[in-house]
DRENVEXMAR-206234 format. One record per residue: residue number from 1; z, y, x of N, C-alpha, C in turn. Coordinates in Angstrom, 1 decimal, padded with zeros to 4 digits, always signed. Atoms other than C-alpha are relative to their C-alpha. Layout:
N
i NUM&n_pz Z&n_py Y&n_px X&ca_pz Z&ca_py Y&ca_px X&c_pz Z&c_py Y&c_px X
...
END
This chain:
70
i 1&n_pz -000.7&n_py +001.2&n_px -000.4&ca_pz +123.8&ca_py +170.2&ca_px +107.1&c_pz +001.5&c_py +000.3&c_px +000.1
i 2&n_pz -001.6&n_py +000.4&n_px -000.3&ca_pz +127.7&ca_py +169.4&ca_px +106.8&c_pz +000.3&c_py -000.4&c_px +001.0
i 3&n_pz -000.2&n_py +000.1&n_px -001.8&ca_pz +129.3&ca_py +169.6&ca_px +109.7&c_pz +001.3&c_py -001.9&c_px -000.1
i 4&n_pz +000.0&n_py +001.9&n_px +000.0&ca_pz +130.6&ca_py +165.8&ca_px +108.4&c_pz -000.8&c_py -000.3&c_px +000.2
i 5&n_pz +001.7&n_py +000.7&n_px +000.2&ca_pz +127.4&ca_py +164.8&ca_px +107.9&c_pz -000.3&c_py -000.2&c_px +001.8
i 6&n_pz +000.5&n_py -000.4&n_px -001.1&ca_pz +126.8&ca_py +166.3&ca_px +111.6&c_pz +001.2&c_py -001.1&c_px +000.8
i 7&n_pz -000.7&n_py +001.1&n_px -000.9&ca_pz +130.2&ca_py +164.4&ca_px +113.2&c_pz -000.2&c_py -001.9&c_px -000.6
i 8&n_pz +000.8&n_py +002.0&n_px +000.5&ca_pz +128.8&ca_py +161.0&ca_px +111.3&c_pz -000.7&c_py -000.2&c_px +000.9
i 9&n_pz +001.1&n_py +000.1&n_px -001.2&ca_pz +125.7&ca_py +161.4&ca_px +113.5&c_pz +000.5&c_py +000.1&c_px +001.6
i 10&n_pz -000.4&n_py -000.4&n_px -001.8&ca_pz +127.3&ca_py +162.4&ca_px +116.8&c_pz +000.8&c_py -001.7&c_px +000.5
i 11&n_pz -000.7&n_py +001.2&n_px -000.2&ca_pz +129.9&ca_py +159.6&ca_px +116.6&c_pz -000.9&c_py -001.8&c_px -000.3
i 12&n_pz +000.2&n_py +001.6&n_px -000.4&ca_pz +127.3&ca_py +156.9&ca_px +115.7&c_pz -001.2&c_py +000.1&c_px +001.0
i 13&n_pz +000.6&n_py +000.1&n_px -001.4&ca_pz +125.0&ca_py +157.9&ca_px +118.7&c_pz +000.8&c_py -000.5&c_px +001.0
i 14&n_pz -001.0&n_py +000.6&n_px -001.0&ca_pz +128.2&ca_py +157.4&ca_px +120.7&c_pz -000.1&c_py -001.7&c_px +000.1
i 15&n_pz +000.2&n_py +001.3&n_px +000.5&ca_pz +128.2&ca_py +154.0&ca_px +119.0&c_pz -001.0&c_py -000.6&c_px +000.7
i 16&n_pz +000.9&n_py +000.9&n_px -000.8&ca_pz +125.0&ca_py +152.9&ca_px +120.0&c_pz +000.2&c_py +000.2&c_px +001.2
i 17&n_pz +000.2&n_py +000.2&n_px -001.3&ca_pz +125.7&ca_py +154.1&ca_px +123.7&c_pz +001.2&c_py -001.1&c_px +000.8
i 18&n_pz -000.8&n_py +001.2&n_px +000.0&ca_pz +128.6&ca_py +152.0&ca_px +123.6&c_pz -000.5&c_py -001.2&c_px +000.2
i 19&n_pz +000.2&n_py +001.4&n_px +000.0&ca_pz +126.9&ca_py +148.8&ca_px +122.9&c_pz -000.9&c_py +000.0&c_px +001.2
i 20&n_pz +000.7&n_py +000.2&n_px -001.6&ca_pz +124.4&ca_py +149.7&ca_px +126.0&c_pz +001.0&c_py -000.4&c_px +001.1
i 21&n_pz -000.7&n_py +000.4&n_px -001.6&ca_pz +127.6&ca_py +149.8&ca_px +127.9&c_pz +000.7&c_py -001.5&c_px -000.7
i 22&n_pz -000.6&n_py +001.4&n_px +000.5&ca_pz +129.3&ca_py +146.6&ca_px +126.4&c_pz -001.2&c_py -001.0&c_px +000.9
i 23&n_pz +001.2&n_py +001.0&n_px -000.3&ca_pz +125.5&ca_py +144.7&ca_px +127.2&c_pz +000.0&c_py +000.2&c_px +001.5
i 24&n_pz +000.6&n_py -000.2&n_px -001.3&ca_pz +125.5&ca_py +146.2&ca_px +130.7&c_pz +001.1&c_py -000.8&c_px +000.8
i 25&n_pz -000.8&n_py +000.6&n_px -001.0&ca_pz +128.7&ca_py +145.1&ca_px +131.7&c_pz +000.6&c_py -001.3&c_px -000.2
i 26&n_pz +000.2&n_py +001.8&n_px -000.2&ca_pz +128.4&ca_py +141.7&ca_px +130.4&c_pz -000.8&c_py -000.5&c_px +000.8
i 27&n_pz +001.2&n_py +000.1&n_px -000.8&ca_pz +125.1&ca_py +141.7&ca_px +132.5&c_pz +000.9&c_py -000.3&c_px +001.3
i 28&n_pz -000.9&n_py +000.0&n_px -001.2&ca_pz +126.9&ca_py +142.9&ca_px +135.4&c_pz +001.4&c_py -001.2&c_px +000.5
i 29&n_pz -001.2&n_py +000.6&n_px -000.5&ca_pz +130.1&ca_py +141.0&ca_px +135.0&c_pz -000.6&c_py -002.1&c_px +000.5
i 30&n_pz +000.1&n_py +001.8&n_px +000.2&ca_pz +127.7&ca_py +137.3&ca_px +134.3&c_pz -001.1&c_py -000.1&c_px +001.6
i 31&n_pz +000.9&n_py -000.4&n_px -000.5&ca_pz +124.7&ca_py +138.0&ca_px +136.6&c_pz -000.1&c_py +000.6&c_px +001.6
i 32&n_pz +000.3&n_py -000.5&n_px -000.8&ca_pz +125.7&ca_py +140.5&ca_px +139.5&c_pz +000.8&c_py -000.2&c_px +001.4
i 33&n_pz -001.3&n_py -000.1&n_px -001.2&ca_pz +127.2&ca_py +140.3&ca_px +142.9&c_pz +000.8&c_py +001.0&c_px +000.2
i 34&n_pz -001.1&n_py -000.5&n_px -000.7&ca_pz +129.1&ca_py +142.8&ca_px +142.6&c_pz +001.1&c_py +000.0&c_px -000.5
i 35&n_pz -001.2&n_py +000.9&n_px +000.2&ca_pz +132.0&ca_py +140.9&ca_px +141.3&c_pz +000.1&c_py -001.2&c_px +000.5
i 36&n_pz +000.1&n_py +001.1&n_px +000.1&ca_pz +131.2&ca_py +138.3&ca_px +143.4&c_pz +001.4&c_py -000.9&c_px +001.1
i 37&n_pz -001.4&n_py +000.8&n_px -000.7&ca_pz +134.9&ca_py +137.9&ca_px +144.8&c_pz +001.0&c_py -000.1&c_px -001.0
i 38&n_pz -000.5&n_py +001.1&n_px +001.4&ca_pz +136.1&ca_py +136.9&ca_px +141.3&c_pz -001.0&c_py -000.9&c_px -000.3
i 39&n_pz +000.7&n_py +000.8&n_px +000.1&ca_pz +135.7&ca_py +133.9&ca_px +140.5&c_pz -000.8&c_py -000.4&c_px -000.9
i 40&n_pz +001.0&n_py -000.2&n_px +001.1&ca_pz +132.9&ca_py +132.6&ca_px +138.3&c_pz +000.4&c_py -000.1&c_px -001.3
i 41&n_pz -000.1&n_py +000.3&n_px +001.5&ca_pz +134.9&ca_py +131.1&ca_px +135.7&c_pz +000.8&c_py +001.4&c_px -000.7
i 42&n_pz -001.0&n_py -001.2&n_px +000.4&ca_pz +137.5&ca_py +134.0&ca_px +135.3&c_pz -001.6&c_py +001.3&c_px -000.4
i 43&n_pz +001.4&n_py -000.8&n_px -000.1&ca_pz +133.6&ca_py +136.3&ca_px +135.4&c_pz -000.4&c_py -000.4&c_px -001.8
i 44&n_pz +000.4&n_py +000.6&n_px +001.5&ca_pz +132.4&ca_py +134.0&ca_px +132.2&c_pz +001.1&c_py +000.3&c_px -000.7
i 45&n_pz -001.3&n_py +000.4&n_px +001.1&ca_pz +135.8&ca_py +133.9&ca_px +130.4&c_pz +000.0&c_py +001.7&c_px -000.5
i 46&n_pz +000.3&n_py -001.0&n_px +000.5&ca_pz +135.6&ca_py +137.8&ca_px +130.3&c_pz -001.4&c_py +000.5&c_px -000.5
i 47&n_pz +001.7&n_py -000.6&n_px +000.1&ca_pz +131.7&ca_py +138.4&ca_px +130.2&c_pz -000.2&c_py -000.2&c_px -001.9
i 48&n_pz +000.4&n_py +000.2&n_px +001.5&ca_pz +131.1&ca_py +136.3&ca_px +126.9&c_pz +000.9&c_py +000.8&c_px -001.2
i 49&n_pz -000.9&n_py -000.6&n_px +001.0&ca_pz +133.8&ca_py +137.8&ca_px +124.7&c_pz -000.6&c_py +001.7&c_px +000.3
i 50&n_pz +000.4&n_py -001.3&n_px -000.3&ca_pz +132.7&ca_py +141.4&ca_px +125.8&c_pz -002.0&c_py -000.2&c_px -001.0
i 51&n_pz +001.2&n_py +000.1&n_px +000.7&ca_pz +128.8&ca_py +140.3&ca_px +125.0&c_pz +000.1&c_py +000.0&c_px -001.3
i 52&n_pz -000.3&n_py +000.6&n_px +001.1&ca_pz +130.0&ca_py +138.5&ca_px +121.9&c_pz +000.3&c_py +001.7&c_px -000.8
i 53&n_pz -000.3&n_py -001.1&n_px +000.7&ca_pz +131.6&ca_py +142.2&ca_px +120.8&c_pz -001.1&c_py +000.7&c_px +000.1
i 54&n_pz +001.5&n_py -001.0&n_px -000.5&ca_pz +128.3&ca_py +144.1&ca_px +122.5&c_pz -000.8&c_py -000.4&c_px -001.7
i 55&n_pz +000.2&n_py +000.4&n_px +000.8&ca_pz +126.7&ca_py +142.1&ca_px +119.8&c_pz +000.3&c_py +000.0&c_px -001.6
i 56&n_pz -000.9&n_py -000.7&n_px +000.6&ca_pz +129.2&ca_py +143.1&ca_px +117.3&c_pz -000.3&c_py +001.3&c_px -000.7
i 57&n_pz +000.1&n_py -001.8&n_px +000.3&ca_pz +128.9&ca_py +146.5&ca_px +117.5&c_pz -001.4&c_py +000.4&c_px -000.2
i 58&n_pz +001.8&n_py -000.6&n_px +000.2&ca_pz +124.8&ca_py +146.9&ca_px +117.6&c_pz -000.3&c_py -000.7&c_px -001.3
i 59&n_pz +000.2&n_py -000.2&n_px +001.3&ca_pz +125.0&ca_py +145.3&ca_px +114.2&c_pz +000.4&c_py +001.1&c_px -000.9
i 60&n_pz -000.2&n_py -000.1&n_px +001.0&ca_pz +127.1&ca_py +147.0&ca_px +112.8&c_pz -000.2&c_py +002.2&c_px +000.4
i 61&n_pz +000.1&n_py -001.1&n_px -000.2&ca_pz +126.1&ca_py +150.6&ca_px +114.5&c_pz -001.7&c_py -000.2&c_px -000.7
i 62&n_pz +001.2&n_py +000.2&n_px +001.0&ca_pz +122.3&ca_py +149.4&ca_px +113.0&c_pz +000.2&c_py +000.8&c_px -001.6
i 63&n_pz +000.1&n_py -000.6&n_px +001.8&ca_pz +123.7&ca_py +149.8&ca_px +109.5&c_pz +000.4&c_py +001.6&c_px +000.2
i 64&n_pz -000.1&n_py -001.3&n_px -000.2&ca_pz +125.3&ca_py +152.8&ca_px +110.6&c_pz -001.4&c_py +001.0&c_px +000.0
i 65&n_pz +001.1&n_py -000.8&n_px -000.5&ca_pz +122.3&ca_py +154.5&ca_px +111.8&c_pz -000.8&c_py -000.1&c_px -001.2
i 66&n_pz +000.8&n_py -000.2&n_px +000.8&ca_pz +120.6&ca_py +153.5&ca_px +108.6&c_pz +000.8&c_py +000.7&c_px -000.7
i 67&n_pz -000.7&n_py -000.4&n_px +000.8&ca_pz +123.3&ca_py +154.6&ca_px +106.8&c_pz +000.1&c_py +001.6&c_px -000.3
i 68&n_pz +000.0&n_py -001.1&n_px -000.6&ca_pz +123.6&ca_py +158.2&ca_px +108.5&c_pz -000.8&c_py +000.9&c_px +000.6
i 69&n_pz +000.4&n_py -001.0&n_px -000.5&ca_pz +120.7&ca_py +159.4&ca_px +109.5&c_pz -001.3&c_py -000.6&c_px -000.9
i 70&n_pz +001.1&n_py +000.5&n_px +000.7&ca_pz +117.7&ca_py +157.1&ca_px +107.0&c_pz +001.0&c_py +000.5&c_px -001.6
END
């Protein structure tokens, strides 16, 4: 194995751990009390645009992952 080949795979693991964190802290930011001394709408106005990218990126780390390791 090519040590490309090998930083393709490393960097799209990263990738998908990314989009866990993107989904967690849309979760967190829409969902948890522990932002709960900002306010809701300022909470939404960031949450969705973050999901919306979470979203984003697990498509396009999907193809990756077929791309790079299928």
């Amino acid at each position: 194995m090519d040590s490309g080949r090998l930083y393709a795979q490393i960097m799209t693991i990263f990738g998908a751990a990314m989009v866990i964190f993107y989904f967690g802290l849309g979760y967190i930011l829409l969902f948890s009390s522990l932002f709960s001394y900002v306010d809701i709408a300022l909470r939404v106005i960031l949450a969705f645009p973050i999901l919306i990218y979470g979203i984003y990126r697990a498509v396009s780390s999907y193809r990756k992952i077929k791309e790079n390791f299928f």
